[in-house]
N, C-alpha and C positions, 0 to 999 in steps of 0.2 A: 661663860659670859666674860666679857673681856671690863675693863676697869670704866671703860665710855658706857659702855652698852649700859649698867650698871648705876652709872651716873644721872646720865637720861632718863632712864625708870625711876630714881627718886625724884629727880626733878619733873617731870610729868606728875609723880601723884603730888609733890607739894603744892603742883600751881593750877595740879586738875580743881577747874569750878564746881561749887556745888550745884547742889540742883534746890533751888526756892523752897521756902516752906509753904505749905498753903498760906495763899495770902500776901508773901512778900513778894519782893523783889530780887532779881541778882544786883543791881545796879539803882542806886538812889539819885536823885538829882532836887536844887533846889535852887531860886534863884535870887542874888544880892540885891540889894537894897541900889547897887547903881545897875540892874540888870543882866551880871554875871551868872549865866547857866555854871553850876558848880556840879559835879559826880561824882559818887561815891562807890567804890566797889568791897567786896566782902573783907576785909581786913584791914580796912582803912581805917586812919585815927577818926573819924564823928561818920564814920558807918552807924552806928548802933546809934547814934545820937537824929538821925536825920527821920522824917516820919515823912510818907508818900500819903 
């Protein structure tokens, strides 16, 4: 495998998505107080903080 090839494969599994748990979501969303749709995805700073 050459140093790219190599590359690519770590970076695919770093940013490969997971798969939901039952019950969740891949993707949160929630909206402001002046009506701003906000989303969250799995590693993000108030991921774990957002409740659907």
């Amino acid at each position: 495998m050459t140093k790219l090839a190599i590359a690519v494969a770590i970076l695919a599994l770093t940013i490969a998505p997971t798969a939901p748990q039952q019950g969740e979501c891949n993707i949160k969303g929630n909206v402001s107080t002046r009506g701003e749709k906000i989303y969250h995805m799995p590693g993000q700073r108030h991921y774990d903080d957002t409740r659907i």
